[in-house]
C-alpha positions as CSV (number, residue, x, y, z in Angstrom):
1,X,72.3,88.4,109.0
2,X,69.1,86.9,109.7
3,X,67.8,83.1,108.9
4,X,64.3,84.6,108.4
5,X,65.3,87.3,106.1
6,X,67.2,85.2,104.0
7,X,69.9,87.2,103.9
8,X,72.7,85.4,105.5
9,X,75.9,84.5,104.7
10,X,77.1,80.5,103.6
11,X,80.4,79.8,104.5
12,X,81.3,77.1,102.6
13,X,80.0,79.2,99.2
14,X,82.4,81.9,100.5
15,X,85.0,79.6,101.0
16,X,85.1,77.7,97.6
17,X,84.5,81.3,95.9
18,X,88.1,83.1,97.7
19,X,89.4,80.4,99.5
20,X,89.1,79.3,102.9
21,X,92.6,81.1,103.9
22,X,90.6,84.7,102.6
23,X,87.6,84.1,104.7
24,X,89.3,83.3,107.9
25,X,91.4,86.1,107.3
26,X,88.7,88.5,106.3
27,X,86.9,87.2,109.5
28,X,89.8,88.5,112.2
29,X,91.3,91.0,111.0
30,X,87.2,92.8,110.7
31,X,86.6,91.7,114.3
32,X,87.0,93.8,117.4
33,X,86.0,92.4,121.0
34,X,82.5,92.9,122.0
35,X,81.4,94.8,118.4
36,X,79.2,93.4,115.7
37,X,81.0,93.4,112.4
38,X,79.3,93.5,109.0
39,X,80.4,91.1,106.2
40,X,81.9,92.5,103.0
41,X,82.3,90.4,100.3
42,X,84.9,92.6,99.2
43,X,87.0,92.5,102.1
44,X,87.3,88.3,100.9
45,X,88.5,89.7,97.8
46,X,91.2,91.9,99.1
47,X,92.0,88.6,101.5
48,X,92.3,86.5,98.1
49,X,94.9,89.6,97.0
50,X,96.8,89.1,99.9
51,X,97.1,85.1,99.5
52,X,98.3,85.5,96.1
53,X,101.3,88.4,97.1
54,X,102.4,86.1,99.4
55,X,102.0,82.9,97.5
56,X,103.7,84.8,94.3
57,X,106.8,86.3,96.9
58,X,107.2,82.5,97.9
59,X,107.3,81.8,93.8
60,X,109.8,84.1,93.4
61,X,111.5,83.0,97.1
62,X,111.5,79.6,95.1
63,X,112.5,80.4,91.8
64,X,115.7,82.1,93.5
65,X,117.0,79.1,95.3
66,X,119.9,77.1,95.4
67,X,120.8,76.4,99.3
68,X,119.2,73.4,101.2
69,X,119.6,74.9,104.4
70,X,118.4,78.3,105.8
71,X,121.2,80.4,107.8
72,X,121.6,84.0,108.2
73,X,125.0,84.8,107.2
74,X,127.9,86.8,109.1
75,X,128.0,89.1,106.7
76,X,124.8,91.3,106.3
77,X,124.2,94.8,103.9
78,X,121.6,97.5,105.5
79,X,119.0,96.2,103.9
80,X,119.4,93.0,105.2
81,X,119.8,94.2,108.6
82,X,116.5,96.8,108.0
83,X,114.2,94.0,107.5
84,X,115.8,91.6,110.1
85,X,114.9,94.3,112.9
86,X,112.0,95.1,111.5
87,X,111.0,91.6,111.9
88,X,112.7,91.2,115.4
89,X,110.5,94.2,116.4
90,X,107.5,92.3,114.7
91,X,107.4,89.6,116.7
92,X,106.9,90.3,120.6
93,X,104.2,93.0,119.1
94,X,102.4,90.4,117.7
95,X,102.9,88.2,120.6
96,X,102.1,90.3,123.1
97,X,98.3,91.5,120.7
98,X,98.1,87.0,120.6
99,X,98.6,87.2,124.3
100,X,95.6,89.8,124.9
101,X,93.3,88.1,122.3
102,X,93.5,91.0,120.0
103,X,93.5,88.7,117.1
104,X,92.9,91.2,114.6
105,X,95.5,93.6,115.7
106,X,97.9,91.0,115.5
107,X,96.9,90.2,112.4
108,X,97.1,93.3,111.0
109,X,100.5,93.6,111.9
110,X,101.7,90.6,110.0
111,X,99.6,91.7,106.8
112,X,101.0,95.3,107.0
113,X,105.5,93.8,107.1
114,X,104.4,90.9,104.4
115,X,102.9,93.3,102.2
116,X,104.7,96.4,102.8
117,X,108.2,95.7,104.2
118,X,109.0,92.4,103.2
119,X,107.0,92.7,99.5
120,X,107.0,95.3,98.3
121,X,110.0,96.7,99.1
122,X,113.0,94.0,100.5
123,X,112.3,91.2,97.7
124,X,113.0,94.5,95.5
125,X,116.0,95.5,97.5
126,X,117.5,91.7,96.7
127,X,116.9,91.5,92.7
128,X,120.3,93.0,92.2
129,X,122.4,90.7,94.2
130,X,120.2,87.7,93.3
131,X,120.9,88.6,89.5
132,X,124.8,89.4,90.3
133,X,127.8,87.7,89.4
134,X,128.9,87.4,93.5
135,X,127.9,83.9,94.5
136,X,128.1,84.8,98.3
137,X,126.5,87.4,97.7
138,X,123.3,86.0,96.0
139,X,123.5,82.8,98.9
140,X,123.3,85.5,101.5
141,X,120.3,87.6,100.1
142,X,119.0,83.6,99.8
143,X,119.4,82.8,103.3
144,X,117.6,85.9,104.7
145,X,114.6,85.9,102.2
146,X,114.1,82.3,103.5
147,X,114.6,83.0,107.0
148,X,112.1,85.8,107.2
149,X,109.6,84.4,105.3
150,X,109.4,81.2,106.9
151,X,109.5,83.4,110.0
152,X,106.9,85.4,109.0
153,X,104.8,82.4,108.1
154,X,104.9,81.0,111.7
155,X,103.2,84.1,112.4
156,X,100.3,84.5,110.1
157,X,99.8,80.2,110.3
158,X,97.3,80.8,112.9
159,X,95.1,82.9,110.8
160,X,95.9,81.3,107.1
161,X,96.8,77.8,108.0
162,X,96.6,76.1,104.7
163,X,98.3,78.2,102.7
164,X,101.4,78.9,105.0
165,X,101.6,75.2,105.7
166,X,101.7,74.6,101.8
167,X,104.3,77.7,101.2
168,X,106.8,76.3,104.1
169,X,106.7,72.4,103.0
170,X,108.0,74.0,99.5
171,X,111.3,76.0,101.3
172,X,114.0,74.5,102.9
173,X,112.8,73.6,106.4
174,X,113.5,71.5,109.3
175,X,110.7,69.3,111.2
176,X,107.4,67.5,109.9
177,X,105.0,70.7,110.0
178,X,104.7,74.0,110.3
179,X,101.9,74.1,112.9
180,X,104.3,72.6,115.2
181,X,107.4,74.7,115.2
182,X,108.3,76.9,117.6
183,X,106.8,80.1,118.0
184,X,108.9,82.7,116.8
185,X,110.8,84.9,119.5
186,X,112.7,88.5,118.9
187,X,116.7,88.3,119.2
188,X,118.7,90.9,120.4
189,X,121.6,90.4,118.2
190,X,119.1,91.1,115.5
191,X,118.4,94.4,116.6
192,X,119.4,97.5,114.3
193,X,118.4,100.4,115.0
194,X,120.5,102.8,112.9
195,X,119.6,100.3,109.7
196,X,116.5,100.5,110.2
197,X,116.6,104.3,110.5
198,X,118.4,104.6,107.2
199,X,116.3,102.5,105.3
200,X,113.2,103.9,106.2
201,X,114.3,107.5,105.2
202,X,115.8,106.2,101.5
203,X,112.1,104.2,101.2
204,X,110.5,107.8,102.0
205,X,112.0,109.3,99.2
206,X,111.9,106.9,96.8
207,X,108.2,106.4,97.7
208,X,108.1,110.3,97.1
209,X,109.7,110.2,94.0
210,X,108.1,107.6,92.2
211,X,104.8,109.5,93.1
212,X,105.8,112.6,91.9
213,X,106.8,111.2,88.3
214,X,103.5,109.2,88.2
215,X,101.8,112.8,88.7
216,X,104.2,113.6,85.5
217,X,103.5,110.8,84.0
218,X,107.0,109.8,83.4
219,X,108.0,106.2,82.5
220,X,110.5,104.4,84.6
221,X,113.1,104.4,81.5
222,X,113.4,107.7,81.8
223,X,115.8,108.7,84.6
224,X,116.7,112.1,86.1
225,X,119.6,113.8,88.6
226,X,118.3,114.0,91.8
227,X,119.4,116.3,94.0
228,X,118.9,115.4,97.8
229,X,119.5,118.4,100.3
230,X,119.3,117.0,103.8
231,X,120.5,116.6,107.4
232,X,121.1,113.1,107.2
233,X,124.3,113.6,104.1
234,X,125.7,109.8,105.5
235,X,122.5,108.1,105.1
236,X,121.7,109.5,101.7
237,X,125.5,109.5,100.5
238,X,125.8,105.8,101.2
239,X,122.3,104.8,99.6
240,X,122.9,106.5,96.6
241,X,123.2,102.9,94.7
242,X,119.7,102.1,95.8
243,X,117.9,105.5,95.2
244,X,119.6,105.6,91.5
245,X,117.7,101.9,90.9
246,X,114.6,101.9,92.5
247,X,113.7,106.3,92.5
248,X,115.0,105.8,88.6
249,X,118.4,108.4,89.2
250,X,120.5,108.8,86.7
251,X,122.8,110.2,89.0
252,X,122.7,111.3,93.1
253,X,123.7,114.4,94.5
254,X,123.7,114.9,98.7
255,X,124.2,118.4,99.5
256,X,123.5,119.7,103.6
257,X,120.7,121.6,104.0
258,X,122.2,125.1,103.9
259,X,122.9,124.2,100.5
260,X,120.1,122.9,99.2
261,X,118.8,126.6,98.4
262,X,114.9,127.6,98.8
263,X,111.7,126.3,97.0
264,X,111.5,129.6,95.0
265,X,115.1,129.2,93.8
266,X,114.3,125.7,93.0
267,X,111.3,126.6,90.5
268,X,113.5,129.5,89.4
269,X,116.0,127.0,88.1
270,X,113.3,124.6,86.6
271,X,113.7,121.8,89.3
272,X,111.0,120.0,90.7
273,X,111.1,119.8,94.4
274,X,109.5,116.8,96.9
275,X,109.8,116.5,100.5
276,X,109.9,113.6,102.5
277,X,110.4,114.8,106.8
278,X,113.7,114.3,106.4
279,X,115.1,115.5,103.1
280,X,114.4,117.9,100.0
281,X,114.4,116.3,96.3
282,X,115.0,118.3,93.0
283,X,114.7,116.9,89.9
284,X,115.6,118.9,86.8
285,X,112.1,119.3,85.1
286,X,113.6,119.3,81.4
287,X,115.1,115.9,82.3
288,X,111.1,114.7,83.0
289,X,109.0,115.8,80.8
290,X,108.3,117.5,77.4
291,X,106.9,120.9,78.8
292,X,105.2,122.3,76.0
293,X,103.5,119.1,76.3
294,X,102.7,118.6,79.7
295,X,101.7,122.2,80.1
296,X,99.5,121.1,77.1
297,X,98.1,118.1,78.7
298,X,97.5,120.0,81.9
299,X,95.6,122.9,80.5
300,X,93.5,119.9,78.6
301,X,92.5,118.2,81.7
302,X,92.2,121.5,83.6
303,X,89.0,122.2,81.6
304,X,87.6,119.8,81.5
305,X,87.5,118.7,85.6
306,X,86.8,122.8,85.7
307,X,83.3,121.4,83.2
308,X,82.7,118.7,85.6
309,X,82.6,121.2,88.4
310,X,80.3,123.4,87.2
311,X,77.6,121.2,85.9
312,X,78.0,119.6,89.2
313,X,77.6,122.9,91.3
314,X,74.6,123.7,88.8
315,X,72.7,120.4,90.0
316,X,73.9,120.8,93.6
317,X,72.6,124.6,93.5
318,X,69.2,123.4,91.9
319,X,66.3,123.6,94.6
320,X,64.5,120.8,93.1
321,X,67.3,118.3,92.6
322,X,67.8,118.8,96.5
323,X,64.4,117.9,97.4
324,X,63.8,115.2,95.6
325,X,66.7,113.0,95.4
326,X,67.8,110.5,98.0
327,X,70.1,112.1,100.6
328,X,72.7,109.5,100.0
329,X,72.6,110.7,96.5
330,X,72.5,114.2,97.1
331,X,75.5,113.3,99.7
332,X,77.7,111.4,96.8
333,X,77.5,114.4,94.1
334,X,78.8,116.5,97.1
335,X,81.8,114.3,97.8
336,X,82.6,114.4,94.1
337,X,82.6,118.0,93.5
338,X,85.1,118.4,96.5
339,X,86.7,115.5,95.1
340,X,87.4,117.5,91.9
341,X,88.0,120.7,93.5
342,X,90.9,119.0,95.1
343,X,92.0,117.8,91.5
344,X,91.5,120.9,90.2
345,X,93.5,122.8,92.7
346,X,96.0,119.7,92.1
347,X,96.6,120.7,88.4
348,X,96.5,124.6,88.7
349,X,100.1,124.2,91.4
350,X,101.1,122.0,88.5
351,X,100.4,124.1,85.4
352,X,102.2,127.2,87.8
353,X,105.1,125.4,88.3
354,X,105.6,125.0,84.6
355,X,105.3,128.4,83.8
């Protein structure tokens, strides 16, 4: 940025435009010690985005509530127990990146477990018991969503003040202000390891499923067997429940994995198969999709990506459009024809396995 150039950059314009929360936040976590940075305005906007998850998971925190007082109960599922380490295991990383003046590593950290752990996957894990008939049990999902959020807002408070200050005046709380609690500190008692294990490899295949039945383009209502052929039979066995809500199972089978039979038997059969490192999936294709219309569908968009290719290749293959266009642009039609030779290659293992 340069005065003389014109071309800088006023805060206060930024500030009103994504909020002053977004621009701080934009401003750490695209610094580095001793490196220029270059301003994005789009990096504010993906800041704003990540003002409004949090603000709406606090809404939702909120709308949920009927205890006055946060405490974390006796009593704790795996999921509970998954985020609670993964939170205890948050904190003296983030310290120690504070304690080094690696601001934006530390802030990274807290954006990655608000948006990803606590987000987009434990407020999901809670809906059940929060819209159960077991009052202890929707208290206890209460007391934990609290406790790690306000935890978790301690953290990110130095680098969004106003926002996490406004958020923790609205939950149950104890003391004037936020900015002058405690820091938070990791507890061993709140370490657990084998939850944590077990939660991570149930979000892997659920992750893997759902992106496999986008691919299909099948909607959520529609629900499939799955059958899960893994190493890990306990840890699948016993979060059957969740993958059957949130990997949209009609039913879950765990076999071992000398049982799980081989990817060719699986297409043989008509099954879909995903992996995740820790486990096979097979989902009965007729169960997905229409496949006279998929295969339909496939062949449609097949042709015309293959179109796109080859007027694509005829322009990069031209002499003249090489020497005369820009070399960013010339650079950019590149990048999109191996873009849709990926694609391409994409649809063709799809189209084969419904044959």
């Amino acid at each position: 940025m340069s005065k003389s150039l014109g071309n800088g950059i006023d805060p206060m314009v930024v500030a009103e435009q994504y909020g002053t929360d977004a621009l701080r936040f934009n401003l750490v976590t695209g610094n580095s010690p001793g490196n220029d940075m270059r301003f994005l305005p789009e990096r504010c906007e993906a800041m704003r985005n990540f003002a409004n998850k949090i603000w709406n998971a606090s809404r939702f925190v909120q709308m949920n509530l009927t205890i006055d007082k946060v405490s974390l109960p006796k009593e704790l599922t795996q999921e509970d127990k998954w985020i609670l380490s993964k939170l205890n295991t948050l904190i003296p990383s983030v310290t120690e990146n504070m304690d080094a003046y690696e601001l934006g590593v530390a802030a990274q950290k807290v954006y990655d477990f608000i948006w990803d752990d606590y987000c987009d996957w434990y407020i999901e894990f809670t809906k059940a018991r929060l819209q159960g008939e077991d009052q202890q049990a929707k208290e206890n999902a209460q007391n934990v969503l609290c406790y790690v959020l306000t935890e978790t807002l301690k953290l990110l408070h130095p680098f969004m003040p106003f926002l996490t200050e406004e958020i923790w005046q609205a939950l149950p709380h104890e003391g004037d202000y936020l900015m002058l609690q405690k820091w938070p500190e990791s507890k061993a008692e709140l370490n657990f390891p084998a939850e944590e294990k077990a939660v991570d490899l149930l979000t892997d295949v659920i992750r893997t499923v759902r992106a496999k039945r986008a691919e299909l383009n099948v909607p959520p209502s529609k629900k499939a067997h799955l059958t899960i052929s893994t190493g890990e039979t306990d840890i699948f066995a016993q979060g059957a429940p969740l993958l059957k809500r949130l990997a949209y199972a009609s039913d879950v089978t765990v076999v071992s994995v000398s049982e799980g039979g081989s990817s060719a038997e699986a297409t043989a059969k008509g099954l879909v198969e995903v992996i995740t490192h820790a486990a096979r999936v097979f989902m009965p294709l007729a169960e997905l999709v229409d496949l006279e219309k998929e295969k339909a569908r496939i062949q449609k968009e097949l042709g015309q990506k293959k179109g796109q290719l080859a007027g694509l290749e005829a322009k990069l293959s031209n002499p003249g459009f090489l020497s005369k266009a820009p070399e960013q642009v010339v650079a950019a039609e590149k990048e999109r024809a191996e873009t849709l030779r990926a694609l391409i290659a994409k649809l063709e293992e799809s189209a084969a396995s419904l044959a």
